[in-house]
N, C-alpha and C positions, 0 to 999 in steps of 0.2 A: 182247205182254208189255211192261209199263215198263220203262225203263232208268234205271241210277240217274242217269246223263247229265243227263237231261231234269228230273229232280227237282233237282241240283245249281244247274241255269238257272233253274229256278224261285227255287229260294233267292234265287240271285244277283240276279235281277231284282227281287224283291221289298228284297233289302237295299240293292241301288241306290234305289228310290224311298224307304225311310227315309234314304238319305246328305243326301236333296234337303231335308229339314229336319232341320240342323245340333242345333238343339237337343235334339229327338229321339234323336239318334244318341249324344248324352253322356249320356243318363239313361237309357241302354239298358244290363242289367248282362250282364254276359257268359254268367253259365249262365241269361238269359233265366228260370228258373224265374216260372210264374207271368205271362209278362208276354205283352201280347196280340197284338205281334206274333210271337211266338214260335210262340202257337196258333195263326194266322191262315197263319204258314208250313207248321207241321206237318199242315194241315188241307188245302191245296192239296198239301203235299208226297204224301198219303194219297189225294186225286184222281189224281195222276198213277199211281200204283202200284194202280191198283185190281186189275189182273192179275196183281197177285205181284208177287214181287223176283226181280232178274236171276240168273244162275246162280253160284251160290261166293258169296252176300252172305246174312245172315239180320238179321232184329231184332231188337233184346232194346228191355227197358224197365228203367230204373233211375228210382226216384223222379217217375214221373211223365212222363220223360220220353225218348221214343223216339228211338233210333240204328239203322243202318243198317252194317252194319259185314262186313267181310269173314268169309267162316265160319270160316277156319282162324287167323282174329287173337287170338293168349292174351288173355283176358283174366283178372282174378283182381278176383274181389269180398267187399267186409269188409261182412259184419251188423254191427248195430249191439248184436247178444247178443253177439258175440267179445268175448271180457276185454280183447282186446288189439287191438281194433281202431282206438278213440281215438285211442291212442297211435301207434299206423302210420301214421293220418293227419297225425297232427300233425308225425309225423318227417317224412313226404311235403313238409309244406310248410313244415318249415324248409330241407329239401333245393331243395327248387324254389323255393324264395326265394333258395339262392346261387347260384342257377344262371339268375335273371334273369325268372322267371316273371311276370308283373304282379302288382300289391301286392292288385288287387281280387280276381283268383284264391285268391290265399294265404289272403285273410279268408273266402272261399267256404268251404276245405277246414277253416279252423279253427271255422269256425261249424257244420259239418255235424261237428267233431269234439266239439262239443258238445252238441250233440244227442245224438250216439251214447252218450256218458258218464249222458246224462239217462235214455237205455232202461232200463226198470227191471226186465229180462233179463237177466241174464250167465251168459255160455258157455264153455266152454273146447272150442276147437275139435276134434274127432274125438271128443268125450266125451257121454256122456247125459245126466250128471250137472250141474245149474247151480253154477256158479263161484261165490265166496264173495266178496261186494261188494269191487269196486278200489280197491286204494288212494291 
Protein backbone atom coordinates (compact mmCIF):
# COMPACT_ATOMS: atom_id res chain seq x y z
CA UNK A 1 0.00 0.00 0.00
CA UNK A 2 1.19 3.74 -0.73
CA UNK A 3 1.89 6.02 1.83
CA UNK A 4 1.07 9.49 1.59
CA UNK A 5 4.82 10.00 2.71
CA UNK A 6 6.06 8.92 -0.49
CA UNK A 7 3.49 10.99 -2.54
CA UNK A 8 4.42 14.17 -0.36
CA UNK A 9 8.46 13.38 -1.86
CA UNK A 10 7.13 13.17 -4.97
CA UNK A 11 5.68 16.58 -4.80
CA UNK A 12 8.53 18.03 -3.25
CA UNK A 13 10.95 16.68 -5.62
CA UNK A 14 9.03 17.64 -8.43
CA UNK A 15 8.53 21.39 -7.13
CA UNK A 16 12.26 21.48 -6.50
CA UNK A 17 13.02 20.98 -10.17
CA UNK A 18 10.52 23.92 -11.05
CA UNK A 19 12.46 26.18 -8.23
CA UNK A 20 15.60 25.49 -10.86
CA UNK A 21 13.81 27.79 -13.33
CA UNK A 22 13.27 30.88 -11.48
CA UNK A 23 11.01 32.16 -13.93
CA UNK A 24 8.69 29.49 -13.91
CA UNK A 25 8.17 29.48 -10.37
CA UNK A 26 6.71 33.42 -10.53
CA UNK A 27 4.17 32.58 -13.15
CA UNK A 28 3.17 29.56 -11.19
CA UNK A 29 -0.53 30.58 -9.61
CA UNK A 30 -0.94 29.09 -6.49
CA UNK A 31 -4.27 27.07 -6.73
CA UNK A 32 -2.37 25.74 -9.88
CA UNK A 33 -5.99 25.30 -11.47
CA UNK A 34 -5.45 24.20 -14.91
CA UNK A 35 -1.72 24.48 -15.15
CA UNK A 36 0.41 21.65 -16.41
CA UNK A 37 2.54 21.16 -13.82
CA UNK A 38 0.02 20.73 -11.54
CA UNK A 39 -1.29 17.71 -13.75
CA UNK A 40 1.98 16.36 -14.19
CA UNK A 41 2.11 16.30 -10.22
CA UNK A 42 -1.30 14.87 -9.64
CA UNK A 43 -0.59 12.25 -12.34
CA UNK A 44 2.70 10.77 -10.58
CA UNK A 45 1.13 11.68 -7.38
CA UNK A 46 -1.95 8.92 -8.61
CA UNK A 47 1.18 6.41 -9.64
CA UNK A 48 2.39 6.26 -6.48
CA UNK A 49 -1.13 5.58 -4.75
CA UNK A 50 -2.22 2.93 -7.05
CA UNK A 51 -2.89 0.66 -3.93
CA UNK A 52 -5.22 2.99 -2.12
CA UNK A 53 -4.67 5.58 0.42
CA UNK A 54 -3.14 4.99 3.71
CA UNK A 55 -5.40 4.23 6.84
CA UNK A 56 -7.54 7.49 8.42
CA UNK A 57 -6.94 9.66 4.86
CA UNK A 58 -9.81 9.75 2.10
CA UNK A 59 -10.06 12.05 -1.32
CA UNK A 60 -12.47 14.16 -2.22
CA UNK A 61 -12.41 16.25 -5.47
CA UNK A 62 -13.44 20.02 -5.48
CA UNK A 63 -13.45 21.70 -8.85
CA UNK A 64 -11.38 19.59 -10.56
CA UNK A 65 -9.11 19.21 -8.35
CA UNK A 66 -7.98 16.26 -6.05
CA UNK A 67 -6.94 16.36 -2.13
CA UNK A 68 -5.82 14.04 0.09
CA UNK A 69 -6.90 14.90 3.41
CA UNK A 70 -7.29 13.24 6.69
CA UNK A 71 -10.87 11.37 7.11
CA UNK A 72 -11.94 12.92 10.38
CA UNK A 73 -10.70 16.72 9.00
CA UNK A 74 -14.35 19.04 9.03
CA UNK A 75 -14.69 20.27 6.19
CA UNK A 76 -17.77 22.41 5.03
CA UNK A 77 -18.50 23.13 1.32
CA UNK A 78 -20.61 26.10 -0.33
CA UNK A 79 -22.53 25.31 -3.89
CA UNK A 80 -22.50 27.69 -5.93
CA UNK A 81 -27.01 27.42 -5.80
CA UNK A 82 -26.57 28.49 -1.86
CA UNK A 83 -28.14 32.16 -1.89
CA UNK A 84 -25.72 32.81 0.43
CA UNK A 85 -22.83 31.33 -0.59
CA UNK A 86 -21.15 34.46 -2.65
CA UNK A 87 -21.24 36.26 0.12
CA UNK A 88 -19.45 33.73 2.57
CA UNK A 89 -16.85 33.78 0.37
CA UNK A 90 -16.33 36.98 -0.05
CA UNK A 91 -16.51 37.46 3.79
CA UNK A 92 -13.68 34.63 3.87
CA UNK A 93 -11.52 36.98 1.99
CA UNK A 94 -11.89 39.96 3.35
CA UNK A 95 -11.09 38.12 6.73
CA UNK A 96 -8.16 36.44 5.37
CA UNK A 97 -6.93 39.45 3.88
CA UNK A 98 -6.53 40.96 7.49
CA UNK A 99 -5.11 38.33 8.63
CA UNK A 100 -2.23 38.45 6.07
CA UNK A 101 -3.36 35.86 3.57
CA UNK A 102 -1.43 36.55 0.11
CA UNK A 103 -3.11 39.26 -2.16
CA UNK A 104 -3.20 36.29 -5.21
CA UNK A 105 -5.22 33.91 -2.85
CA UNK A 106 -7.72 36.78 -1.96
CA UNK A 107 -8.42 37.43 -5.82
CA UNK A 108 -8.62 33.46 -6.15
CA UNK A 109 -11.58 33.37 -3.55
CA UNK A 110 -13.15 36.56 -5.10
CA UNK A 111 -13.19 35.41 -8.45
CA UNK A 112 -14.65 31.97 -7.73
CA UNK A 113 -17.10 34.34 -5.59
CA UNK A 114 -18.11 35.48 -8.93
CA UNK A 115 -18.67 32.79 -10.53
CA UNK A 116 -20.87 31.47 -7.91
CA UNK A 117 -23.12 34.83 -8.11
CA UNK A 118 -23.21 33.96 -12.15
CA UNK A 119 -24.87 30.20 -11.22
CA UNK A 120 -28.15 30.76 -12.56
CA UNK A 121 -29.50 28.28 -9.62
CA UNK A 122 -30.24 29.70 -6.24
CA UNK A 123 -31.03 27.70 -3.22
CA UNK A 124 -31.83 28.26 0.01
CA UNK A 125 -30.06 25.82 2.10
CA UNK A 126 -32.23 22.85 3.83
CA UNK A 127 -35.00 23.91 1.41
CA UNK A 128 -36.61 22.29 -1.89
CA UNK A 129 -37.74 25.23 -3.03
CA UNK A 130 -35.41 27.73 -5.31
CA UNK A 131 -34.58 30.93 -3.81
CA UNK A 132 -35.79 34.17 -5.40
CA UNK A 133 -32.77 36.08 -7.40
CA UNK A 134 -29.96 37.87 -4.90
CA UNK A 135 -29.94 40.81 -4.38
Amino acid sequence: MADISRAAKLELAIRKIAKMNASFLEQMPSDWEGDPLQDAISDAIRLVELDGLPPGYVEIITNGTRRIILADEPVFLLRARDKFAAGVVRHWAAVAQMGGVREEQIQIARRHADKMDAWPVKQIPGETRLAEKVC
